[in-house]
VOGU-3710 file (C-alpha; in Angstrom, 3 decimals, decimal comma):
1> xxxxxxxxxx> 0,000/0,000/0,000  2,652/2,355/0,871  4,670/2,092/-2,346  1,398/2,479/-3,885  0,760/5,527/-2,645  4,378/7,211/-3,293  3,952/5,488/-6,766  0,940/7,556/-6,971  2,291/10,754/-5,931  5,282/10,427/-8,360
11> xxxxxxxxxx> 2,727/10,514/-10,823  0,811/13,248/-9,610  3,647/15,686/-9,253  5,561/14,534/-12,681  2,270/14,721/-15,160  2,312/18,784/-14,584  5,734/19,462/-15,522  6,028/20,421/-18,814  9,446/19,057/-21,209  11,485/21,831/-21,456
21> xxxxxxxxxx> 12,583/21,444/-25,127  8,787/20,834/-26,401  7,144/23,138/-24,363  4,224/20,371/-23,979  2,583/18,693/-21,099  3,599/15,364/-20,713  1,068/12,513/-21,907  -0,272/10,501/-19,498  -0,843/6,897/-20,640  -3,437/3,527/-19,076
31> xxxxxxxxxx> -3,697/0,448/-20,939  -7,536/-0,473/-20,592  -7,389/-4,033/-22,559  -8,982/-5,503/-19,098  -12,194/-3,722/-20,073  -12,573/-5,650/-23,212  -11,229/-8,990/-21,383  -13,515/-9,695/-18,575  -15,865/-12,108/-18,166  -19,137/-12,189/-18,993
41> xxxxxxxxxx> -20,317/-14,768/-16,143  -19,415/-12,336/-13,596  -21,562/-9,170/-12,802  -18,222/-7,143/-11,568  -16,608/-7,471/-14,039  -19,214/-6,375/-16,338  -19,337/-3,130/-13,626  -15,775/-2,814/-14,042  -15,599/-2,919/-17,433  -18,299/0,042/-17,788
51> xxxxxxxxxx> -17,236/2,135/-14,890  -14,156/2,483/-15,919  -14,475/3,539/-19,283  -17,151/5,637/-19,000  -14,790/7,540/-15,940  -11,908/7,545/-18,163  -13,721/8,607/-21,840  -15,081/11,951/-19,496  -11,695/12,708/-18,002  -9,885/12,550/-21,658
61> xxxxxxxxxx> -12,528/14,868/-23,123  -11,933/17,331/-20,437  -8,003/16,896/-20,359  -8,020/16,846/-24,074  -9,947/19,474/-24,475  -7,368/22,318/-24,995  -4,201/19,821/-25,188  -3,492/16,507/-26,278  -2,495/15,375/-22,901  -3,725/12,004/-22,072
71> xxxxxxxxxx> -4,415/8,818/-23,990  -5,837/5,059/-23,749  -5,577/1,757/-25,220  -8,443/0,100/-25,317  -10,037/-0,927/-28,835  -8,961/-3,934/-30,732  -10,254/-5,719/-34,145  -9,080/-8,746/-35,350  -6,168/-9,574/-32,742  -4,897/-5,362/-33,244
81> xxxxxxxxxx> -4,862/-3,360/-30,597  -5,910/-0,133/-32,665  -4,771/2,414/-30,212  -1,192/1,188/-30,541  -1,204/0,771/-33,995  -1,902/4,996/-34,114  0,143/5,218/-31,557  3,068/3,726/-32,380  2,594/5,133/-36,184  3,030/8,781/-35,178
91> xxxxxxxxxx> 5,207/8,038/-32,354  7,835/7,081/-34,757  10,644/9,655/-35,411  10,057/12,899/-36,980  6,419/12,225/-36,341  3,772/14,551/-34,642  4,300/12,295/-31,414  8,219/11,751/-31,699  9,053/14,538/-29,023  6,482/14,172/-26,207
101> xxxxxxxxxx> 7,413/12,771/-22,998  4,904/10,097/-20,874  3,648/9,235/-18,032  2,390/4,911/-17,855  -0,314/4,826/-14,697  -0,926/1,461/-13,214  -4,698/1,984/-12,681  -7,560/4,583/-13,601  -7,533/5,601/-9,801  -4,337/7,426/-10,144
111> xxxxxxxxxx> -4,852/8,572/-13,337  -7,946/10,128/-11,772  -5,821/11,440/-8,804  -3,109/12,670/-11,029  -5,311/14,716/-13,462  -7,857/16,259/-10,344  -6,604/19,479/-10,535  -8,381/19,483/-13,820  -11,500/18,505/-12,903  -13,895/19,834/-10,650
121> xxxxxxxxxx> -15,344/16,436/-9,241  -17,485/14,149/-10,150  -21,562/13,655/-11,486  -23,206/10,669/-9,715  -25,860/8,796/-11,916  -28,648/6,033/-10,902  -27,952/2,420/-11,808  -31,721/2,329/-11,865  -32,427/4,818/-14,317  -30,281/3,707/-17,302
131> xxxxxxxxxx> -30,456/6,966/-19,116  -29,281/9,222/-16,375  -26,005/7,498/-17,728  -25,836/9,945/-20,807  -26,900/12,481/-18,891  -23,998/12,047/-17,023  -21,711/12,203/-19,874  -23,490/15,450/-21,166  -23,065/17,184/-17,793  -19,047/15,979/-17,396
141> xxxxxxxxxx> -18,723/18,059/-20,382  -20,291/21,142/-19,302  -19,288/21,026/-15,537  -16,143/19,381/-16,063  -16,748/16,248/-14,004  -16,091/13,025/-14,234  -19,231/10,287/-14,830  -19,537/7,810/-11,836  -22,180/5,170/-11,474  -23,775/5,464/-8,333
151> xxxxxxxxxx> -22,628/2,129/-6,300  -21,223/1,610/-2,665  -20,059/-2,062/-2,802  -16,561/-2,131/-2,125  -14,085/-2,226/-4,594  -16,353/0,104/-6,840  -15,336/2,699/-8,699  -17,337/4,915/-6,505  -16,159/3,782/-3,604  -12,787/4,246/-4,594
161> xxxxxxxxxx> -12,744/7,810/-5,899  -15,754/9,010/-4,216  -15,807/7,778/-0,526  -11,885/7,362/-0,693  -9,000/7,611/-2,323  -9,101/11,074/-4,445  -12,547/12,064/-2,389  -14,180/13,828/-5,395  -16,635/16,200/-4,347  -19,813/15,292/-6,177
171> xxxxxxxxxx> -21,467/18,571/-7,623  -24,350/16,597/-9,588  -26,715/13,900/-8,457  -28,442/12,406/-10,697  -29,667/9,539/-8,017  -30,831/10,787/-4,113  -27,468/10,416/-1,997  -29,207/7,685/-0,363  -29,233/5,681/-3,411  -32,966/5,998/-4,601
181> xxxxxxxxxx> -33,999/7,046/-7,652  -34,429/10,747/-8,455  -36,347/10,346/-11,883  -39,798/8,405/-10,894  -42,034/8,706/-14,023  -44,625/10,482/-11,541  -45,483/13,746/-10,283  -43,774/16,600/-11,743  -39,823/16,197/-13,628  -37,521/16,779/-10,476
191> xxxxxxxxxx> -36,155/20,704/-10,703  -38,981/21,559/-13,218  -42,796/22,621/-13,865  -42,758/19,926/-16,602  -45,722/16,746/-15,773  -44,191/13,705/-15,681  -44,304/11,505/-19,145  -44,843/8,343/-17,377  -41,580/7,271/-18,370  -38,602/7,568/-16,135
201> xxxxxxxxxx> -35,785/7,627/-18,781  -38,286/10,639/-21,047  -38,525/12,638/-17,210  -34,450/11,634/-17,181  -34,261/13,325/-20,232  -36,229/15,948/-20,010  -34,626/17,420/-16,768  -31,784/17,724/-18,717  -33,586/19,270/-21,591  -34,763/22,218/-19,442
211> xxxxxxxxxx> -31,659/22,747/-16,730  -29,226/22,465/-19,647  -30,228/22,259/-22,838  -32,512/24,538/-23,501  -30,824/27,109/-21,471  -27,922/27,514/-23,861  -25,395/25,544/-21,624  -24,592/22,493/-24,237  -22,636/23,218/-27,767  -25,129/21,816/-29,616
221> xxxxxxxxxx> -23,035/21,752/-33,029  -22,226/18,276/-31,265  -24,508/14,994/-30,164  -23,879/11,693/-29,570  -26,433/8,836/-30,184  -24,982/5,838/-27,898  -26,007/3,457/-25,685  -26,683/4,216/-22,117  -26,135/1,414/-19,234  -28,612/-0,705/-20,490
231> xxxxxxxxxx> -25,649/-2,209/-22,488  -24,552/-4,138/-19,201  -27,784/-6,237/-18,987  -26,616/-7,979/-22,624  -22,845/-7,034/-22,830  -22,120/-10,300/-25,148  -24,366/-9,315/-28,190  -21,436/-7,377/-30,120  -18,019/-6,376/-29,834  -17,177/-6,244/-26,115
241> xxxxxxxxxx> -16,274/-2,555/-26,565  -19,355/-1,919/-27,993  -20,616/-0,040/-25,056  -19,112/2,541/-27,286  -18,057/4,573/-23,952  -14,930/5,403/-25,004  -15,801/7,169/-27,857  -18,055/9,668/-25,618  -14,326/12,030/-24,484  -14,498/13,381/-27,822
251> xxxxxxxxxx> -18,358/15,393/-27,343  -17,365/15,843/-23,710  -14,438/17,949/-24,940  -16,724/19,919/-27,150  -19,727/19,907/-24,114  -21,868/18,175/-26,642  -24,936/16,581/-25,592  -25,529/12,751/-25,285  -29,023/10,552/-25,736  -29,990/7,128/-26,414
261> xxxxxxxxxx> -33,898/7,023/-27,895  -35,933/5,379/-30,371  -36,718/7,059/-33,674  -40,066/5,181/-33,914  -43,505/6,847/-33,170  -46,005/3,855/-33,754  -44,874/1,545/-30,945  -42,986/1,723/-27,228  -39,064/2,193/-26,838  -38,133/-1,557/-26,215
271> xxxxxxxxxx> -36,189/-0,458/-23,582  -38,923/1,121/-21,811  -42,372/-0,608/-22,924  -44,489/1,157/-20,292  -44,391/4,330/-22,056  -46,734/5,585/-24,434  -46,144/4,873/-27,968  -43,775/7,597/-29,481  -42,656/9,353/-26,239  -38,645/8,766/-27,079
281> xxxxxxxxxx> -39,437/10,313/-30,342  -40,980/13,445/-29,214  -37,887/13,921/-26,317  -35,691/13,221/-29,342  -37,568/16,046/-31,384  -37,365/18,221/-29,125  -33,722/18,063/-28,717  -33,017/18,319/-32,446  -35,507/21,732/-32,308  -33,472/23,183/-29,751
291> xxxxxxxxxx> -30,423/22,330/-31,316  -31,724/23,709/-34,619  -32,787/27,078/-33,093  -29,456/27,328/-31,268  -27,325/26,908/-34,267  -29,440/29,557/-35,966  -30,789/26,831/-39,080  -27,322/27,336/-40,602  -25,153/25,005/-38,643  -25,552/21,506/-39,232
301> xxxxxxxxxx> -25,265/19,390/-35,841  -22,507/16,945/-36,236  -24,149/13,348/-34,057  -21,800/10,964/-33,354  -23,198/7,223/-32,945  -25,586/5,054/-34,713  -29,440/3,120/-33,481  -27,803/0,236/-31,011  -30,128/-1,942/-32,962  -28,696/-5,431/-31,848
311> xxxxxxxxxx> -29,532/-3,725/-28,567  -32,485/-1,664/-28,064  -35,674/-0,690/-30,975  -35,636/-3,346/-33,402  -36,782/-7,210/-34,162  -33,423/-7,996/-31,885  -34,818/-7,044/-29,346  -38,729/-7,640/-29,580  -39,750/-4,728/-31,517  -41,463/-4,704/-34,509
321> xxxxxxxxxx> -39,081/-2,824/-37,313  -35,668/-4,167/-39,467  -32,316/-2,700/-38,270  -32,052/-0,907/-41,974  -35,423/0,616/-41,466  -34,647/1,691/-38,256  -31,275/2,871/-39,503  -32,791/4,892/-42,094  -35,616/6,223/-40,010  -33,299/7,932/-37,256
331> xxxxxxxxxx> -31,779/9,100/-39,673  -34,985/10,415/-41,652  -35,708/12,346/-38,632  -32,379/13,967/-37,550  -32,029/15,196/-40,948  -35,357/16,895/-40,667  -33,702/19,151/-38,009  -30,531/19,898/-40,300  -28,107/17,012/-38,179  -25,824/14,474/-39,585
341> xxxxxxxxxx> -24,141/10,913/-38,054  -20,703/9,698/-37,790  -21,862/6,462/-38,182  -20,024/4,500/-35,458  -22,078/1,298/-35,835  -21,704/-1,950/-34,220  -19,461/-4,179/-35,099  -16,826/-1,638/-35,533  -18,492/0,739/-33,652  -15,576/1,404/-30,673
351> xxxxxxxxxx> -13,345/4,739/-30,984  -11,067/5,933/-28,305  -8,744/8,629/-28,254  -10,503/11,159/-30,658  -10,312/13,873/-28,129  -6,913/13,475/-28,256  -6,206/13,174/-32,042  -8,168/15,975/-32,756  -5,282/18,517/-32,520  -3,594/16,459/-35,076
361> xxxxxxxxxx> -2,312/18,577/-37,445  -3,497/18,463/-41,169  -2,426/20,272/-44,302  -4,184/23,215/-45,533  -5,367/21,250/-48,871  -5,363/17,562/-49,728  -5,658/17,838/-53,495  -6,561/15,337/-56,380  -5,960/15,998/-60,264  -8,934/15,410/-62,211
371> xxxxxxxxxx> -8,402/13,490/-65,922  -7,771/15,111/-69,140  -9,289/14,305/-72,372  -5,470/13,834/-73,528  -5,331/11,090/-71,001  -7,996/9,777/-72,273  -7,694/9,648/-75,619  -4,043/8,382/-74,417  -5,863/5,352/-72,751  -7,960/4,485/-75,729
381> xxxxxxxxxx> -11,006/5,427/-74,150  -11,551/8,930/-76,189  -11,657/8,811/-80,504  -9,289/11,200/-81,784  -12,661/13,397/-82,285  -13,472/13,206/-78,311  -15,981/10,692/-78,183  -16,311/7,823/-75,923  -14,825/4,532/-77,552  -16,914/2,006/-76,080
391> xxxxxxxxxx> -15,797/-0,599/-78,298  -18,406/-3,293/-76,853  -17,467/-2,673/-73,454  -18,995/-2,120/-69,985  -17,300/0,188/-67,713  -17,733/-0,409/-63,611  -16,375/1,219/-60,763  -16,664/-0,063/-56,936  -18,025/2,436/-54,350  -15,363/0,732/-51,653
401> xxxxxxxxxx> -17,316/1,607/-48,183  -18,382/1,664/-45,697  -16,448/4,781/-44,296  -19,139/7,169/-43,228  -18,069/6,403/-39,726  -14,698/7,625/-37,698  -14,374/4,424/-35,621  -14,985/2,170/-39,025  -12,206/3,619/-40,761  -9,842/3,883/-37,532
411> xxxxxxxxxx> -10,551/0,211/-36,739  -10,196/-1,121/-40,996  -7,018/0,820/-41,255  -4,235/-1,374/-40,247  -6,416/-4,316/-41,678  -7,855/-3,192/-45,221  -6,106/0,160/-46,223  -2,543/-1,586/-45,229  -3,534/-4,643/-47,441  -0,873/-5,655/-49,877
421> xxxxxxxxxx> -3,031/-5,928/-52,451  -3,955/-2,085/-52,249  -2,969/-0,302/-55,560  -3,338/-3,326/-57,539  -6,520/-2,131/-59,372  -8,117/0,948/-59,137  -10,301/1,425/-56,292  -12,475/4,350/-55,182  -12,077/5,034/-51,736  -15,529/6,763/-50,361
431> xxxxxxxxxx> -14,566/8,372/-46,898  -16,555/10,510/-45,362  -14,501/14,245/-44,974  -15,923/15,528/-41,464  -14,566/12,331/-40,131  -11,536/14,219/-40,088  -12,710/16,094/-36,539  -12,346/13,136/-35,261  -9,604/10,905/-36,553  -7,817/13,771/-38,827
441> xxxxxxxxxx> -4,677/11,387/-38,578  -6,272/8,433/-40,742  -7,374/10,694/-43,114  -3,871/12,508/-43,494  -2,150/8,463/-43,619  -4,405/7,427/-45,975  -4,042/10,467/-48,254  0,112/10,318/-47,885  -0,036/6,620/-48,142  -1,871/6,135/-51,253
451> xxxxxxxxxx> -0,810/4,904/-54,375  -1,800/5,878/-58,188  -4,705/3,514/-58,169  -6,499/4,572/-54,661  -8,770/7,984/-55,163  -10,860/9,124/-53,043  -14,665/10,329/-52,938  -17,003/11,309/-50,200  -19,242/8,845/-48,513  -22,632/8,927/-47,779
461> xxxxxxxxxx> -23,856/11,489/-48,359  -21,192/14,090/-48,469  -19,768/15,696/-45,209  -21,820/13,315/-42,514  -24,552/10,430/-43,413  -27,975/11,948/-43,716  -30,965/11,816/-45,879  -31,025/15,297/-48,043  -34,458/14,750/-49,159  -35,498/15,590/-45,433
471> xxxxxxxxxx> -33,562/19,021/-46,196  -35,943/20,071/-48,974  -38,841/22,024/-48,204  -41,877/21,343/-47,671  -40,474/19,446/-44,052  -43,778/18,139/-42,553  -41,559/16,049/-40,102  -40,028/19,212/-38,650  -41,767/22,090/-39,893  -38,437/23,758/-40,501
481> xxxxxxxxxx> -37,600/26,035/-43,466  -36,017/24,515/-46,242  -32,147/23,170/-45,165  -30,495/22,810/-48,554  -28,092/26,014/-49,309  -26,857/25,545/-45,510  -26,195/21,644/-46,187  -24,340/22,924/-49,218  -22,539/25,459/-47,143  -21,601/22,940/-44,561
491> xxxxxxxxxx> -19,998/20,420/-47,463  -18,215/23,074/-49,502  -14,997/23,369/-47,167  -14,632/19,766/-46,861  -14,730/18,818/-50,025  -12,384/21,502/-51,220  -9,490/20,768/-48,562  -9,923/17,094/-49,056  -9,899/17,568/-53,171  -13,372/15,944/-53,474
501> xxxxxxxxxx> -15,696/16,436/-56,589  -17,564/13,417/-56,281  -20,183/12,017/-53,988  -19,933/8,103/-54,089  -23,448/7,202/-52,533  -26,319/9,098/-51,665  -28,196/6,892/-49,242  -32,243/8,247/-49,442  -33,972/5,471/-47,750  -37,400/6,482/-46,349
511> xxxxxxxxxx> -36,551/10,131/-47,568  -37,798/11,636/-50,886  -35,451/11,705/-53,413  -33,702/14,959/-54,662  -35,687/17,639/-56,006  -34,050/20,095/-58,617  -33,022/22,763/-55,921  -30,926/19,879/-53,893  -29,436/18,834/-57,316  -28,544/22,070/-57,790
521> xxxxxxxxxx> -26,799/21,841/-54,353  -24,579/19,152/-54,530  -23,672/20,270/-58,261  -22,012/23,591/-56,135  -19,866/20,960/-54,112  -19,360/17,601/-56,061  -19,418/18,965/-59,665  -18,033/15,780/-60,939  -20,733/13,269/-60,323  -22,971/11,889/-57,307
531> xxxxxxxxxx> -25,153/8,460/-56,744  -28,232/9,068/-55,454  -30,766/6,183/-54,765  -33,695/7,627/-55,938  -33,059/8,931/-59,764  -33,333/8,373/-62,890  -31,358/5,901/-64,189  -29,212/7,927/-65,869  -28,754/11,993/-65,959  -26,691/15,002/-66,831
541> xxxxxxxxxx> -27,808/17,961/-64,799  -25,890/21,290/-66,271  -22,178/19,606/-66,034  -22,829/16,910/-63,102  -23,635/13,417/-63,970  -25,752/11,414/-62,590  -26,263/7,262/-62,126  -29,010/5,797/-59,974  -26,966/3,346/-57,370  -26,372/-0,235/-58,297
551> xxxxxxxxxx> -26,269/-3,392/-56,407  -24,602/-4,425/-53,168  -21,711/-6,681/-53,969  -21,130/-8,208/-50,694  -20,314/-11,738/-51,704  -17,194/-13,335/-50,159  -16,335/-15,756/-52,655  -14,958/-13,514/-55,461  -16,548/-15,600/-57,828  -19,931/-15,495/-56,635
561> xxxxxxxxxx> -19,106/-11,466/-56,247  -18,356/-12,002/-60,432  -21,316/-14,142/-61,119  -22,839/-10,896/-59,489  -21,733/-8,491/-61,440  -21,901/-10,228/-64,897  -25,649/-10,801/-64,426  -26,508/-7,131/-63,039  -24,235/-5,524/-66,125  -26,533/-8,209/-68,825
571> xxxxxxxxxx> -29,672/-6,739/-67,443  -28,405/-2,909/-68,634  -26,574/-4,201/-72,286  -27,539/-2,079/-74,497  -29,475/0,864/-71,513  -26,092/2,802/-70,700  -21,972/1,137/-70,683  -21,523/2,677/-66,941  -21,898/0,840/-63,557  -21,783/1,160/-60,195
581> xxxxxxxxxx> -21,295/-1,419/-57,260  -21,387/-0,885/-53,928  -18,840/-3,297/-51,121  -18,579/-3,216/-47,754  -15,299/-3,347/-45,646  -13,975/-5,766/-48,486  -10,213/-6,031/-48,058  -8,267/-4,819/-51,349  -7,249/-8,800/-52,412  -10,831/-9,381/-52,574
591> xxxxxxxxxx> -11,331/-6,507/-55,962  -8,514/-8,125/-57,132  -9,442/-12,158/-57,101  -12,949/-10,534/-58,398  -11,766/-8,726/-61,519  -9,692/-11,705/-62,205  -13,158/-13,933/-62,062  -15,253/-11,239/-64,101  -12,476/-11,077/-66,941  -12,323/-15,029/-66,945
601> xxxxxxxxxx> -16,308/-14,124/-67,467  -16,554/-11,657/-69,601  -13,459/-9,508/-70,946  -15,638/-6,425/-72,257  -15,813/-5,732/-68,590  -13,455/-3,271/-67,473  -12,514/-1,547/-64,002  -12,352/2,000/-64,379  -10,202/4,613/-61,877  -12,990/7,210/-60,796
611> xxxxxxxxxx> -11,891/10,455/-62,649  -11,649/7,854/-65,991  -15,410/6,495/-65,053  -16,746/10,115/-64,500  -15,397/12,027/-67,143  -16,440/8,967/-69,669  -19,782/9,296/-68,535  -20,448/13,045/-68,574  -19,047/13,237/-72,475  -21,057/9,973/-72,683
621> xxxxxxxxxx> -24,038/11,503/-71,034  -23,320/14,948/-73,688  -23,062/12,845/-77,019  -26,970/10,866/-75,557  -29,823/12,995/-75,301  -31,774/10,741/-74,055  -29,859/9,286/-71,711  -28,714/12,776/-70,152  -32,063/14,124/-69,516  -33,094/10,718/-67,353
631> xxx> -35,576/8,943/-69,998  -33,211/5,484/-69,791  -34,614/2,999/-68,642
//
């Protein structure tokens, strides 16, 4: 105990002082692999694993916040620990990290003690009331406390910050000291003039709503959609990091605001069944509203997170709708209110560390040369008059997704962009740009690491997953002036730092499709081509060309992927030479094995780089009337 202790003071005093050649805080350092090793037999270890990632995730966003001064490894995929892999990548000499001194705790109890002069203490939430544990993480970021679960057992995390050890002073209660539950579903919302909904995680939320939220106190140009504690009563359905707790540091350190409802309105939240039908969806409305009115219409709210469908509001767990559908319609209704996702769904839903990699620093301009007819013509693919030499072919090109999320790409880096088979045929990388607020170094790898046959394009559906039919007015869901020239003002400095001019995918799902004004939008900001869902088959509108979205190609066996392929291209002979195919997480081997199959198919089939397969099909588009104004069928 005693060399405990004076191991714990070393720490303390060392982690202020400051390297006298950098001029930067030391970084303090705790390996957190335990949390995704415990066992799921035992209850504690369950606690454990929660606690102390949800303690640590609000402590890094408030550390973090101004410096990048302390960091975790926790999140691993496929036998990696991802943490060290960005670690160890930027550590290396000449590197952003090559200079910076560090501090390696033994336990989060004296990195908790060593950072308190940071904090201000901590915000105690109810084990009963499984929301208050967002809540929590909503108020660390605005108070600068740390989350703890209330619990007196010893050995807890609460008993050994809270009742001993660093004796944080709790300024929030979101339980009664005495351990009984604040939020009751009855009555009046605690602290308010609000009725009761019946519902004890809607009163939860609502509390918050009117001491916080709608009092100006939250940024709300950030939200995070994740799980609350519920995730402990089925902690073996996904990824064991899946309670997705570590990626909360990076909306504490910009005092975003957290919640966990259902988007539905024509049944019960699954995780709450006693409420009346729709409830979660009006709390969630009325968060979006006041996040809409507070960023003036013209700010889009950036959401990090995804539905926990294997969790909570679908089939999986009793309820009545398909994870896509349920996928689409949250994300129907936060685009009604001008918000976007950073899709960080499960399986590869875990992110740590962005509050810390968020002072990365990135170039100015990431830029990519479009083709020239010269090139072209060079390639065989232009006559010698300009026109497109089909020659009996059929031109494809793979949307390679999904990256619309910051933990997806994080997590597939060291295993799919690192491939060996990358830059063996052309691929089109579709990456989302405003993932770089979050992981701006995987961004600025992948752009310094990629070779003449890897280009890049935005994901779905341009700078953050939503569904820009909701943006067009009328906007009976919302009720909220028309959202398209700010959705195009939001996109516009992405694209152009990140040297975008094409939109891979435009996901509509339960949305309409676009309307002429939001064609005219994403012509101002991806003049070279986009891929909407719900089009015509083929179109040129002014410059920008346009191809309805192909199939899926998801097969594993490259062959069956080519059997795929061959058929879907047969179907169009003789409609329009250009295709599009859309893969998910597919490793770079896998395009290559599958063009081998398709030209052992059918040779006329050809693999085009994306500037090549755009530029073909606007002159393409030019030379066929009817093709360019969208009467192909």
């Amino acid at each position: 105990m005693i060399r405990k202790a004076v191991i714990a003071a070393t720490l303390l005093t060392s982690i202020f002082h400051v390297n006298a050649q950098t001029k930067q805080p030391r970084i303090g350092m705790l390996d957190m692999n335990y949390t995704v090793h415990f066992d799921l037999r035992y209850k504690d270890s369950i606690k454990i694993a929660w606690d102390h990632t949800h303690a640590m995730a609000t402590l890094q966003g408030i550390v973090n916040r101004k410096y990048p001064q302390l960091y975790i490894f926790l999140v691993e995929n496929e036998g990696i620990n991802i943490d060290r892999y960005w670690w160890n990548k930027y550590r290396q000499r000449d590197k952003w990290l090559s200079g910076r001194d560090t501090v390696l705790y033994p336990d989060i109890v004296s990195v908790i003690a060593a950072y308190q002069k940071n904090i201000r203490g901590a915000v105690v939430y109810d084990p009963a009331v499984a929301a208050t544990s967002n809540i929590a993480s909503s108020i660390a970021g605005l108070e600068d406390l740390v989350a703890i679960r209330y619990d007196t057992s010893p050995g807890s995390l609460y008993s050994q910050v809270v009742i001993n050890g660093p004796r944080l002073p709790v300024r929030v209660w979101l339980v009664n000291k005495n351990g009984t539950s604040l939020f009751t579903g009855r009555g009046t919302v605690p602290g308010t003039q609000r009725p009761s909904t019946g519902s004890v995680k809607n009163d939860a939320y609502r509390w918050f709503i009117t001491n916080y939220l709608a009092k100006g106190r939250c940024n709300t140009a950030y939200g995070a959609y994740y799980i609350d504690q519920a995730w402990m009563t089925h902690p073996g359905i996904a990824a064991r990091n899946h309670h997705t707790l570590s990626n909360h540091d990076f909306f504490v350190s910009r005092k975003g605001f957290f919640f966990d409802l259902s988007p539905w309105s024509d049944e019960q939240a699954t995780d709450d069944p006693q409420q009346k039908a729709g409830t979660d969806l009006e709390t969630m409305k009325e968060i979006l509203l006041i996040a809409y009115k507070q960023n003036k219409g013209k700010k889009y709210a950036y959401l990090g997170g995804f539905p926990p469908w294997a969790y909570k509001y679908t089939q999986h767990a009793k309820g009545s709708h398909e994870d896509v559908a349920t996928e689409w319609e949250y994300s129907k209704v936060i685009s009604a209110y001008n918000a976007f996702k950073d899709a960080d769904a499960i399986n590869y839903g875990a992110l740590a560390n962005a509050s810390f990699w968020q002072h990365f620093p990135l170039k100015k301009k990431y830029p990519q040369p479009w083709i020239t007819a010269d090139s072209l013509r060079a390639r065989g693919y232009l006559t010698a008059e300009g026109k497109v030499n089909v020659n009996k072919r059929n031109f494809i090109i793979f949307y390679v997704g999904d990256y619309d999320a910051s933990s997806w790409v994080s997590q597939t880096t060291p295993t799919i962009w690192d491939s060996p088979g990358r830059g063996k045929v052309p691929l089109m990388w579709c990456i989302s740009p405003v993932l770089a607020e979050r992981i701006p170094m995987a961004l600025d790898y992948r752009r310094e690491t990629a070779t003449a046959n890897d280009y890049f394009a935005a994901a779905d559906n341009g700078a953050g997953y939503l569904m820009p039919g909701m943006l067009q007015a009328p906007r009976p869901l919302s009720g909220l002036p028309d959202g398209v020239q700010a959705w195009a003002a939001h996109n516009k400095p992405y694209y152009q730092r990140w040297g975008l001019s094409i939109t891979g995918f435009i996901i509509d799902g339960h949305a309409p499709g676009l309307n002429t004004k939001g064609i005219n939008a994403y012509e101002t900001f991806s003049p070279n081509g986009i891929i909407p869902q719900k089009s015509p088959l083929t179109l040129l509108h002014n410059n920008m060309p346009v191809l309805r979205a192909g199939d899926d190609v998801n097969e594993d066996d490259p062959r069956e992927a080519a059997k795929h392929i061959l058929q879907r291209v047969r179907q169009r002979e003789g409609a329009v030479p250009f295709h599009w195919f859309r893969n998910i997480l597919k490793d770079p081997s896998w395009y290559v094995k599958v063009m081998k199959e398709l030209q052992a198919l059918d040779s006329s089939i050809e693999l085009l780089d994306a500037p090549a397969f755009f530029e073909l099909y606007r002159i393409y588009l030019k030379e066929n009337p009817i093709a360019a104004a969208g009467k192909v069928q």
